[in-house]
Each structure stands twice: as C-alpha cells, then as structure tokens.
C-alpha positions as CSV (number, residue, x, y, z in Angstrom):
1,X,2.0,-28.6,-22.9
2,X,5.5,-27.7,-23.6
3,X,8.1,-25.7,-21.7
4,X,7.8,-22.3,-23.9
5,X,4.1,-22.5,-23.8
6,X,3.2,-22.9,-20.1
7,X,6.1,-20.3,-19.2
8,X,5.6,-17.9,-22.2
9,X,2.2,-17.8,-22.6
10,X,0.9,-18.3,-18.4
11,X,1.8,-15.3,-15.7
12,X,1.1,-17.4,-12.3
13,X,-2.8,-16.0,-12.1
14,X,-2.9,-18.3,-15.5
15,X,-0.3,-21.2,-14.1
16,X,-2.8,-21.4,-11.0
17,X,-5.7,-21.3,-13.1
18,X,-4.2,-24.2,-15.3
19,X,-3.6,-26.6,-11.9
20,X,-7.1,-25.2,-10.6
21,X,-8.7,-27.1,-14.1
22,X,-6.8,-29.6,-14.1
23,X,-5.2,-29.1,-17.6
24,X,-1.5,-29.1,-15.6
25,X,0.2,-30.8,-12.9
26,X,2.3,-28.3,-10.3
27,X,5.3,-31.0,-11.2
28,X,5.0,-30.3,-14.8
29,X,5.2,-26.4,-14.3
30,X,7.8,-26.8,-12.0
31,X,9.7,-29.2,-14.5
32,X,9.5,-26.5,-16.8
33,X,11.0,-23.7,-14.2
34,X,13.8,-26.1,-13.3
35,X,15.0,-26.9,-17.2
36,X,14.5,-23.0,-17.6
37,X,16.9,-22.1,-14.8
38,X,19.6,-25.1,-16.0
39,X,19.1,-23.5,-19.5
40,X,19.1,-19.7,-18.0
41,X,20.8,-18.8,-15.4
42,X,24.2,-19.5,-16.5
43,X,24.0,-17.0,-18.2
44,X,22.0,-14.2,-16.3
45,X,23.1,-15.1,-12.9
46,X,19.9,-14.4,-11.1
47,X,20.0,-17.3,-8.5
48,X,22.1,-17.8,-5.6
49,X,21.1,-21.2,-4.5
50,X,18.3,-23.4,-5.1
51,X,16.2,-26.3,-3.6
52,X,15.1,-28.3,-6.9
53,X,14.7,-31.8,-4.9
54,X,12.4,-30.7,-2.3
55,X,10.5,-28.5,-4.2
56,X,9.8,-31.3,-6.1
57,X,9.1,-33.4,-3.1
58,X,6.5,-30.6,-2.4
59,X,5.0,-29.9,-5.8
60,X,4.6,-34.2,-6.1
61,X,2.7,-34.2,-2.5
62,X,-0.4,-32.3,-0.9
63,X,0.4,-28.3,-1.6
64,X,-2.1,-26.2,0.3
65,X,-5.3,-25.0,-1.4
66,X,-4.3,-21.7,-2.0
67,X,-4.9,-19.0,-4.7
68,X,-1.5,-19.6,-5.9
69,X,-1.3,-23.4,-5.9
70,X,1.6,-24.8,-7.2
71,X,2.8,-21.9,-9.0
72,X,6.9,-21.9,-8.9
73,X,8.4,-18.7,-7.2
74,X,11.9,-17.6,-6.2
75,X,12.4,-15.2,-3.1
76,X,15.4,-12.9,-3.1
77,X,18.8,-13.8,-0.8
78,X,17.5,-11.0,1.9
79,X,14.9,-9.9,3.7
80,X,13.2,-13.4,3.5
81,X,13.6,-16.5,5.4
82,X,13.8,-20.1,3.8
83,X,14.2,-23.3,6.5
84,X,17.0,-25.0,5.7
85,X,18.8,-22.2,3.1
86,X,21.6,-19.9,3.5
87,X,20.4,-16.3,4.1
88,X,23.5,-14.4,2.8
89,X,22.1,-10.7,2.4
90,X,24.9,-10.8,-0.6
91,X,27.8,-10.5,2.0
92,X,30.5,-13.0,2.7
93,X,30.1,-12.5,6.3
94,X,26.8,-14.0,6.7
95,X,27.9,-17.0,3.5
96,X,27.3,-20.0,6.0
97,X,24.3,-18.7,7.6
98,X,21.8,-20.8,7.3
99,X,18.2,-20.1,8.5
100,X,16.0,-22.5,11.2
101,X,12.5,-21.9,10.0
102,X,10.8,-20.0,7.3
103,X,10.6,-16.2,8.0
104,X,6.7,-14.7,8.0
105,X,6.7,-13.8,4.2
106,X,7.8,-17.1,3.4
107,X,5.3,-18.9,5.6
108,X,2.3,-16.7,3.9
109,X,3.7,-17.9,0.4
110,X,3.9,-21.9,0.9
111,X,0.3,-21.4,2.6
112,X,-0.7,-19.7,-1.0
113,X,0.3,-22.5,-2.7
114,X,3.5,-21.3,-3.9
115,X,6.6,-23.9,-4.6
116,X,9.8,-22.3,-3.5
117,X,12.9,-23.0,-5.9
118,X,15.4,-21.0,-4.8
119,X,17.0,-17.4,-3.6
120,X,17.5,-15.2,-5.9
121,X,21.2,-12.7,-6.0
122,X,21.1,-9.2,-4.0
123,X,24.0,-6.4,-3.8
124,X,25.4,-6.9,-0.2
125,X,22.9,-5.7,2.5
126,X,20.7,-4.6,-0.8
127,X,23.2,-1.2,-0.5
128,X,23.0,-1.1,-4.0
129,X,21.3,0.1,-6.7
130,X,22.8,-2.2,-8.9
131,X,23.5,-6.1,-8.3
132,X,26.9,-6.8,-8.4
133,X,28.2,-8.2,-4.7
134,X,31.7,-9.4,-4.5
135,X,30.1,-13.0,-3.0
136,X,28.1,-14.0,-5.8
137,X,29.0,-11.9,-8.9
138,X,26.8,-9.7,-11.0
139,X,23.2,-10.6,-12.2
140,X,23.4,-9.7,-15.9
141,X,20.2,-7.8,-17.5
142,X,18.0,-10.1,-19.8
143,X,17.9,-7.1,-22.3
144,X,21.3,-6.7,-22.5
145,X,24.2,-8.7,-20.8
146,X,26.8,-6.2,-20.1
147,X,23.9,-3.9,-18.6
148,X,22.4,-4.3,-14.7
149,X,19.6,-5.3,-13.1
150,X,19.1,-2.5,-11.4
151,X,19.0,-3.2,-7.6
152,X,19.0,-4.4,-4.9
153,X,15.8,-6.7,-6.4
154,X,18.3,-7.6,-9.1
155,X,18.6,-10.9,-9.4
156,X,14.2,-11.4,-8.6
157,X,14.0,-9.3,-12.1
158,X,16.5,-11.1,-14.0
159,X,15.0,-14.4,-13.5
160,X,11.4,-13.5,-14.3
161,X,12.4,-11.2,-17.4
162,X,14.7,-13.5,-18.7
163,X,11.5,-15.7,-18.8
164,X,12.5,-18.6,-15.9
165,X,9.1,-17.7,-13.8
166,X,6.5,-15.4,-13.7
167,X,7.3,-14.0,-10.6
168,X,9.9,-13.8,-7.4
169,X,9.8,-11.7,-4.2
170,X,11.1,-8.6,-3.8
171,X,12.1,-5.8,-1.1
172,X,12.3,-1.9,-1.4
173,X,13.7,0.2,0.9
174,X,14.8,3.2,-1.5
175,X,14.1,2.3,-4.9
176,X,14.7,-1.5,-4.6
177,X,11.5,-3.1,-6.6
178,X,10.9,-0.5,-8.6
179,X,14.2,0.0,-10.0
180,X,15.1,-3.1,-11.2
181,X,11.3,-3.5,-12.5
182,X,12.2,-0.2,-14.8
183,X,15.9,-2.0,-15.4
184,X,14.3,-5.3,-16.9
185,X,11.0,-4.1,-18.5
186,X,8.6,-5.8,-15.6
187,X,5.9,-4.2,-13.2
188,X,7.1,-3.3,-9.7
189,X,4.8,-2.0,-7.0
190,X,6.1,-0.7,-3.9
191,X,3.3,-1.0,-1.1
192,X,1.8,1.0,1.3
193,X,4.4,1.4,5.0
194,X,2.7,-1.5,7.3
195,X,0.9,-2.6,4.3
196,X,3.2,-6.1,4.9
197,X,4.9,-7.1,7.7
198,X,8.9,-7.0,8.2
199,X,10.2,-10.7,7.9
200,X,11.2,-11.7,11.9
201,X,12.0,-8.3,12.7
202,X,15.3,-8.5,11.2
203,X,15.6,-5.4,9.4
204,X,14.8,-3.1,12.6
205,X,14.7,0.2,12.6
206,X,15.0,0.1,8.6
207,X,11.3,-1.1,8.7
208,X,10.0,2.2,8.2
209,X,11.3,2.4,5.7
210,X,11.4,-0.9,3.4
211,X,8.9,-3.1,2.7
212,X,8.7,-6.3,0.3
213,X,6.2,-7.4,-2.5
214,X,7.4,-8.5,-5.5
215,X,8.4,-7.9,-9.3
216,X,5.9,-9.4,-11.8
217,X,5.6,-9.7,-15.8
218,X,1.9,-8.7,-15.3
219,X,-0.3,-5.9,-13.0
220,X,-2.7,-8.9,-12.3
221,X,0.2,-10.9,-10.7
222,X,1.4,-7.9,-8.4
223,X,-2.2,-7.7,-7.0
224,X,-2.9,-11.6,-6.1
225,X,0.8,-11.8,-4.7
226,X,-0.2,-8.6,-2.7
227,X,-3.2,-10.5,-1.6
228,X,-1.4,-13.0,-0.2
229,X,1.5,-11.5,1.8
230,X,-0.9,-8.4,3.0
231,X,-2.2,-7.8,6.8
232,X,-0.3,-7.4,10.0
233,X,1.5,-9.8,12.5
234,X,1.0,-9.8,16.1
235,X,1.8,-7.3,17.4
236,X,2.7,-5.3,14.3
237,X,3.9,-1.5,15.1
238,X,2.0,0.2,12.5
239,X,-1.7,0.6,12.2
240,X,-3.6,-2.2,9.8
241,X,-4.6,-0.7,6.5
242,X,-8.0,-1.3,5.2
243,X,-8.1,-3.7,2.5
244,X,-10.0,-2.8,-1.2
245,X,-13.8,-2.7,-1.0
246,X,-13.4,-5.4,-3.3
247,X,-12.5,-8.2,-0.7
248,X,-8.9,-8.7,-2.4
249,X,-6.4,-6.5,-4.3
250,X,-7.2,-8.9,-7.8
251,X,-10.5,-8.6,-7.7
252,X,-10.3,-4.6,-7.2
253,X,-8.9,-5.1,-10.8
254,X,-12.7,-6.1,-12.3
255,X,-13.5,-2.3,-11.4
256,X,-11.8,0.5,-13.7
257,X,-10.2,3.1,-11.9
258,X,-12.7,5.9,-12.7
259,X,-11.6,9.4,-13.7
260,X,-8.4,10.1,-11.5
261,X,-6.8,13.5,-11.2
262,X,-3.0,12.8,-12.5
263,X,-0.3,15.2,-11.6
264,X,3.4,14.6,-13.4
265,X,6.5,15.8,-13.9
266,X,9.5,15.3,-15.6
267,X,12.3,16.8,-13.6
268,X,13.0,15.8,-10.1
269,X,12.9,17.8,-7.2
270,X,16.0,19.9,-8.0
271,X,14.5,20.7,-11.4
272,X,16.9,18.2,-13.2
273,X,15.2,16.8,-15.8
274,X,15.8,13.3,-16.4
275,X,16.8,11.3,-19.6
276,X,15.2,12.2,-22.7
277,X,14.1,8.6,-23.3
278,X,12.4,8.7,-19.6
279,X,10.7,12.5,-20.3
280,X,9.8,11.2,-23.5
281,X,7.7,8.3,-21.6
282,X,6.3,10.2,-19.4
283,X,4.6,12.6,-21.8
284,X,3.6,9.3,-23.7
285,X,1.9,8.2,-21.0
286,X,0.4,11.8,-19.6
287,X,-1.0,12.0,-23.3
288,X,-2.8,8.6,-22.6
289,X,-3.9,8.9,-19.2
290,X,-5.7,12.1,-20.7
291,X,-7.1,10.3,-23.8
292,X,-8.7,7.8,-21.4
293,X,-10.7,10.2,-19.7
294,X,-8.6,11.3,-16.5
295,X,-7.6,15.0,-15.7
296,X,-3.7,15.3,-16.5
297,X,-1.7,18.5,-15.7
298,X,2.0,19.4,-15.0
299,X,2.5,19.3,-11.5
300,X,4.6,17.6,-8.7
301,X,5.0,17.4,-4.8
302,X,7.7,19.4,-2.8
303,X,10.5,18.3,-0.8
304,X,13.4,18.6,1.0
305,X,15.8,16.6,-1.1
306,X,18.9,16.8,0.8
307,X,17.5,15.8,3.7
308,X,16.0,13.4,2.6
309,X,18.7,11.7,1.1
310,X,20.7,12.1,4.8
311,X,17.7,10.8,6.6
312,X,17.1,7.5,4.4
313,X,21.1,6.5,4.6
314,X,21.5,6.8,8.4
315,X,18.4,5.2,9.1
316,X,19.2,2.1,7.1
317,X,22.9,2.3,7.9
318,X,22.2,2.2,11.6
319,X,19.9,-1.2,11.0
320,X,22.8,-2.8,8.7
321,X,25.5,-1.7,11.6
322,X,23.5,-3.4,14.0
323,X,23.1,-6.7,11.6
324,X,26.9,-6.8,11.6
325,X,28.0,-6.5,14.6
326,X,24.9,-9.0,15.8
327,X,26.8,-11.4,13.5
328,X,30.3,-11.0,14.6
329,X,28.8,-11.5,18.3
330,X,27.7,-15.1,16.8
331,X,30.8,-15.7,15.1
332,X,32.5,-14.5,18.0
333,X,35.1,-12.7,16.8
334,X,36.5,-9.5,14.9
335,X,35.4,-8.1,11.6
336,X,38.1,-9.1,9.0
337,X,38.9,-7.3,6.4
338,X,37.4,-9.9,3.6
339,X,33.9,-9.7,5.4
340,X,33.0,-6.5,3.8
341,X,32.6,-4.8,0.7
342,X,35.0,-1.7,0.9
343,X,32.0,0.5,0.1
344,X,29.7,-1.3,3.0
345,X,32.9,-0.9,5.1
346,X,32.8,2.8,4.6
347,X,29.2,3.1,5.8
348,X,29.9,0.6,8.9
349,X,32.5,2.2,10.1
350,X,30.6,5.8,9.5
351,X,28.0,4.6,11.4
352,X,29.4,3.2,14.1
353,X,30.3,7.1,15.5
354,X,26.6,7.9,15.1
355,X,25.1,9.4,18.2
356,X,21.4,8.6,19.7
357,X,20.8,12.4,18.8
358,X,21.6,11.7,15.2
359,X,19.1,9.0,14.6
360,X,16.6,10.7,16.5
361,X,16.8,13.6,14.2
362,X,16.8,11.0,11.3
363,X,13.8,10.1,12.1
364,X,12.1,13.0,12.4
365,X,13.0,14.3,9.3
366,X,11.2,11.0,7.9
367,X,8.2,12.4,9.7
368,X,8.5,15.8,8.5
369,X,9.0,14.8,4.3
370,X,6.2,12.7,4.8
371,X,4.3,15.9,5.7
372,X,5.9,18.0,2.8
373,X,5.0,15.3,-0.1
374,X,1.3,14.4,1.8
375,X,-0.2,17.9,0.5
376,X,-0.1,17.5,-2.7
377,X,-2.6,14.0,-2.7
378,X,-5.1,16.8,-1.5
379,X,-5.4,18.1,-5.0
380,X,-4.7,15.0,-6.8
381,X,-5.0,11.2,-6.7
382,X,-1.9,9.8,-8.6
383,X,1.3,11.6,-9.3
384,X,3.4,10.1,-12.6
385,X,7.6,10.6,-13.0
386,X,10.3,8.7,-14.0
387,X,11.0,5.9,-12.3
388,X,14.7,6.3,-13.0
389,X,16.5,9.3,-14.1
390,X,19.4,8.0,-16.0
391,X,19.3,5.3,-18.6
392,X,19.9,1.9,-17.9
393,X,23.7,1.8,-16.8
394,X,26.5,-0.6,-17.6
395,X,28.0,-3.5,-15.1
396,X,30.7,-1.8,-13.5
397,X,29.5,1.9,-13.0
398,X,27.9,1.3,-9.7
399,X,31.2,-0.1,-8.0
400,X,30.8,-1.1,-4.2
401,X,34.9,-1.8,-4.7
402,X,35.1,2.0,-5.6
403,X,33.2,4.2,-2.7
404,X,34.2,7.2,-4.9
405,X,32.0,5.5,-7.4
406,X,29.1,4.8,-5.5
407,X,29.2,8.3,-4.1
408,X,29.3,9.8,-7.8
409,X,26.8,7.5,-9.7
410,X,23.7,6.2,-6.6
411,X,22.1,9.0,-6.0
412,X,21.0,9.7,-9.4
413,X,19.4,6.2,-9.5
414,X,16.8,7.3,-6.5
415,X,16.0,10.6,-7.7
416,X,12.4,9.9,-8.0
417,X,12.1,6.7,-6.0
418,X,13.5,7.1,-2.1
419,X,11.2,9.7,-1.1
420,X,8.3,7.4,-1.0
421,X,10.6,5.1,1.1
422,X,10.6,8.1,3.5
423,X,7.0,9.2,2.9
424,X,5.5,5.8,3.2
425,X,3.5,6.1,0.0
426,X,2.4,3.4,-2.6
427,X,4.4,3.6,-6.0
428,X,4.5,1.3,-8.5
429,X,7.0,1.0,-11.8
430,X,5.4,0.4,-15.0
431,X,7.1,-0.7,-18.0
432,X,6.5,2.5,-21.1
433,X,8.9,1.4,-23.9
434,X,12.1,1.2,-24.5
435,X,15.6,4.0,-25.2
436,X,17.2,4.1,-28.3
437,X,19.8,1.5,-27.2
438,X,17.1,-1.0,-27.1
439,X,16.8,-1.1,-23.0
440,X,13.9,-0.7,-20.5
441,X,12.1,2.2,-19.8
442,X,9.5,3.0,-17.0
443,X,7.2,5.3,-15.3
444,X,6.4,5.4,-11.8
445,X,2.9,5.9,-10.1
446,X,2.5,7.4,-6.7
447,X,-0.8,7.4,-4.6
448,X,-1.6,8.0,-0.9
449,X,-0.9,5.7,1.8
450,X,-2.9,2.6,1.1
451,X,-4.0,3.5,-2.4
452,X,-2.3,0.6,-3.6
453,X,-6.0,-0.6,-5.2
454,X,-6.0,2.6,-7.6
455,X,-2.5,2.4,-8.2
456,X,-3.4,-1.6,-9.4
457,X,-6.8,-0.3,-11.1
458,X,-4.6,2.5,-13.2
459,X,-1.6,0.2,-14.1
460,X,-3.6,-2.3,-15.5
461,X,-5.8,0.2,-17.3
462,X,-2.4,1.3,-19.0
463,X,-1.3,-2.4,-19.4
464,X,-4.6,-2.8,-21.5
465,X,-3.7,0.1,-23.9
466,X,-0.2,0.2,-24.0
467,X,1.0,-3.5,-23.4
468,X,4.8,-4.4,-22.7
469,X,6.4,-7.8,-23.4
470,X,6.9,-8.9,-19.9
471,X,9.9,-11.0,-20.8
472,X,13.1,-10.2,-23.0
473,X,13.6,-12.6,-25.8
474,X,16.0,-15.5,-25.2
475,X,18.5,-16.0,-27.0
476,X,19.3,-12.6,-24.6
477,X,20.0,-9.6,-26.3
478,X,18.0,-10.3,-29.8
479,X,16.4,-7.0,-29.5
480,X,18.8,-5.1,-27.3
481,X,21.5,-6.1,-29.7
C-alpha cells in the first residue's frame, strides 16, 4: 500500500484498524509519515524537532495493545512532555531544555499505542494567535503559504492538513485548537475544564483555563483521541466528569444526536458581526441543522466581554511570569534581553507589578462569566457562531516583534472563542467551507460542561451531510491559488 493511499485515504481510527487486521505493519505507516515530513515540512514548517530513529525502534518492537496501536502522532512544543526532547514553549529561553520523563498526556498516548515522531512549532508561551515565534520561524498554512496557522496549535494543524498524519496534540487556553482547526480546514474540539488533566502541573494557575485534546481531519478521530487522554490524575483539583453512557466517546458516535435545541448567532457579544464569509457559514449550517430535524432559532448567551478579556490575560500572564522566572532561577541568572519576544516582554514585565488582589479578582470574574454564559444552556443544548471573526490573516499581521500590533489585530481573533476558556464549556470547530480567497472557514459548537458526547454526536452528523476535505491538496496552494 503506497504512501498517498495509507495517508490520504486512512484517519488513525482506519490506520489502527489496518494494523488491528493485519493488512499493515506500524513501520510501514510510520515509513510513510517520515517520507511525508522529509517531503513536507520544508515547506510548511510545522515541526520543531523530531525523533525518527526511535520511533522506529518503537514501531519495529512490542507497542502496547491499545486502541490506537501504531498510529504515528506528533504532540505540540508545549504543554506536553517527551523523555529525552527539548520542551521549548517556542521561546529561546527555554531552547536547551530538555525534558527527564514523559509528561502525563504523553504517557496516556504511548499506552494507546500511539508512535511519537516529533514536536510540533508553537508561538512563544502559545501567546499567540498566530504561529510565528522568533526561535523557530513561522508555520506556513497548507491552504495558502503566505497565510497562518492560526495559533498557538499552529504548527499541530499544519502538519495534519498539509496531509503528514492524521492527527497531533493540541492545547487551548483561549482559542488555541479551535482556531488553527478553522485556519487549516480540520476539526478542533475544545473539552470540557477537568475533562483532561494538566501535563505535570506546569501550567499552574492557567489550568483553569486551558486544556489539551487535539486537532483531527475527522470528528471520529477527535473522539477516540478524547478517549484516550480523558479521566483525572491523582489528586486532580477538579471534580471527575462522567464519561458518555456509551462506555467511550467513539462509540457515543453509533447513536445520532437526537433532536437538539440549537441557538446561533452571527455577531459577537458586542454586536459586531463577523466576516461575511463566516456569517454566510453559519446560516449554511443553521439552515441544515433545521433540515435535519433539530429546532434552530437566532439566539446567543450574554456576557461581560471586557472583562472577560482582562480576566483571561492576567490569569495566564501570571502562570507564564511564574514559568520565567522558575527558569531564570535554573539558569541562575538574569533575563537577557534576547530571551524574550518584545511582545512576551511587555506582558512579563506587566505582570510582574500585579498584586495578590488583582489575581484574586481575576479569578472571580472567571467565576462570575461562567455564571452569565451558564443560563442560556437552560433553554438550549448547543449554541453555533463563528469560530473566527475575521478571515484567515496573512504571516506578519499578528507581530509578537510589534506589541502595537498584537494589541490592534488579537483580540479580534478570540471574539467567539476565549469565553468558553473562561466559562469552562465544551466547543468544538468544525470545518463549513471555504472564503472567496480560497481559505478555511469554520463554525464553532458550544455545549454545557461535559457535553463533549453531543458536541461529537452533532459534528459528525454535519460531517455526514456536509463533508470537508480534511487535508489541503499538495502541491500547497492548488486550490487556494
């Protein structure tokens, strides 16, 4: 079976399947990642290291029996753990940092089966929603080349849509799998809060707030990766979440999601509307939701936006300040002015006059526009927006060099994703078309906390009747021109 055929034609429920029969080796799937990434990545950028030798030590020997066996995956450059690889977050100050032992979400992969190949590129800290850091350079978009990622999942989505595995790890801690899903045409489910665990702790008080999973070509992908990373540690700080009746997340897919009562809206919370190529999507897919039987109207939850914008920022700033200066205390010395990116610099140095009173009030605002958005589940089981208000943007608009830039241009990129950071909800990006410049477009789902199930149940119910490539064509840019 050739390279374009196992790749193309298998997502890694299929690739598993394949090993499962016998019909393919995990080396010969592997073989095929590995000329994929030599062919690939040169071009797109999406890795920052790799570890083709031993994973091909590991995919030769005695894998565990999991659902996932022998399935090639990549796990993005932060917020994960690999023995033996640098951990960079995307900054120069942590370059050399190499990590002892695998962190908890790595661990739960390799016991699923899964062969680690490599990292995958992040925007420094993931404080971006774009992924251009100054260490690694910019991922480039599969779509287009001159376009982004999206962030800070970046470089995760540019190597599965630019067709080099089925899927890679992702994190999201205000927008970050679901906005590179919408920027490179894939499927990117945000869990539930406590829904996984944090990966050693690392991220601290930022916990709260993000949360990995993945970004996936298919809905069936997201759920058996879910099923494998799901369920607390030791000890965990946030209550356990029941799983689907179902037993397992994939198999909740064999049940259709029944007649759901779908609120959306067009404009976020402000009553700016987005692009018309995203409004356009969204009535698309409020048209179809209605056509398959569920109960569609115009309608959206409340918040406080402003606040919740300030409450998100100095919560994750006061984790990433902390990360810093743990560092320096390793290193043993000063912060230089190369270890930072000038807009990362900004927010360090911000942060470091933040008072105990400040954080405090942080978090209870997190509290409080969970209870604002919570309401309006009462009346209805899924809302549908945007996932992104703007189109697609260029390399080079989101600037960390430029703090003026990143101050005129991020915001707009979490309109309708950070509040379910805040909130704690489920939401999931699903691909609904294309602009008229030929790039990704996407619609996000929002349910209540640990409604991840009929999130799953509904995507793949629109990934029936509306179906999206999962991959952009290679040579890269044939149909984004």
């Amino acid at each position: 079976m050739g390279t374009g055929e196992l790749l193309d034609d298998n997502d890694a429920v299929g690739l598993a399947e394949l090993v499962r029969q016998g019909t393919v080796k995990p080396i010969e799937i592997l073989d095929a990642v590995i000329t994929r990434i030599e062919e690939r990545d040169p071009t797109l950028r999406a890795f920052v290291s790799t570890r083709f030798e031993a994973a091909r030590a590991e995919a030769e020997g005695t894998l565990p029996d999991g659902p996932l066996r022998g399935v090639p995956f990549a796990v993005k450059d932060l917020g994960c753990d690999v023995a033996g690889m640098v951990s960079t977050h995307g900054s120069r100050l942590f370059a050399d940092a190499v990590a002892e032992r695998d962190g908890a979400l790595a661990a739960r992969y390799r016991r699923a089966g899964l062969v680690i190949v490599g990292k995958t590129n992040t925007p420094e800290f993931g404080k971006n929603a774009s992924t251009e850091p100054l260490l690694h350079g910019p991922s480039h978009n599969p779509w287009r080349t001159t376009h982004s990622t999206g962030g800070s999942s970046g470089g995760s989505a540019a190597a599965v849509a630019g067709g080099m595995l089925p899927a890679a790890h992702a994190n999201d801690g205000g927008g970050s799998i679901r906005i590179p899903a919408a920027c490179c045409g894939l499927f990117g489910l945000k869990p539930s809060r406590g829904r996984v665990p944090d990966d050693h702790g690392v991220s601290g008080l930022a916990y709260p707030l993000a949360i990995a999973h993945a970004v996936t070509r298919t809905v069936r992908d997201s759920a058996a990766l879910l099923d494998v990373v799901a369920g607390p540690l030791p000890g965990e700080p946030y209550a356990t979440l029941p799983m689907p009746a179902a037993g397992s997340f994939l198999a909740a897919l064999d049940t259709a999601p029944g007649r759901l009562r779908i609120g959306f809206a067009t404009a976020n919370v402000d009553g700016t509307a987005a692009h018309p190529a995203a409004v356009a999507a969204v009535e698309r897919t409020a048209a179809l939701l209605a056509e398959l039987g569920h109960r569609v109207e115009e309608g959206a939850p409340v918040w406080d936006g402003p606040a919740t914008g300030r409450a998100l920022g100095q919560v994750m700033a006061a984790a990433t300040h902390a990360q810093i200066e743990d560092r320096l205390a390793e290193l043993g010395r000063e912060l230089r002015e190369d270890d930072l990116e000038p807009f990362t610099r900004v927010i360090h140095e911000h942060t470091a006059g933040m008072r105990g009173q400040d954080l405090v009030r942080a978090l209870q605002t997190v509290v409080r526009i969970g209870r604002e958005v919570a309401p309006f589940f009462d009346a209805h089981d899924v809302w549908l927006s945007p996932t992104l208000g703007v189109p697609v943007p260029e390399l080079g608009v989101l600037d960390t060099s430029n703090p003026a830039s990143m101050y005129a241009h991020a915001a707009k990129m979490t309109w309708f994703t950070s509040v379910f950071n805040v909130s704690g909800l489920p939401a999931a990006s699903v691909p609904a078309g294309f602009d008229e410049a030929g790039l990704p477009v996407a619609i996000q789902l929002t349910g209540r906390l640990g409604a991840e199930a009929e999130l799953l149940r509904l995507a793949a119910q629109l990934e029936e009747a509306a179906p999206w490539p999962g991959q952009a064509p290679w040579p890269t840019g044939v149909a984004g021109g």
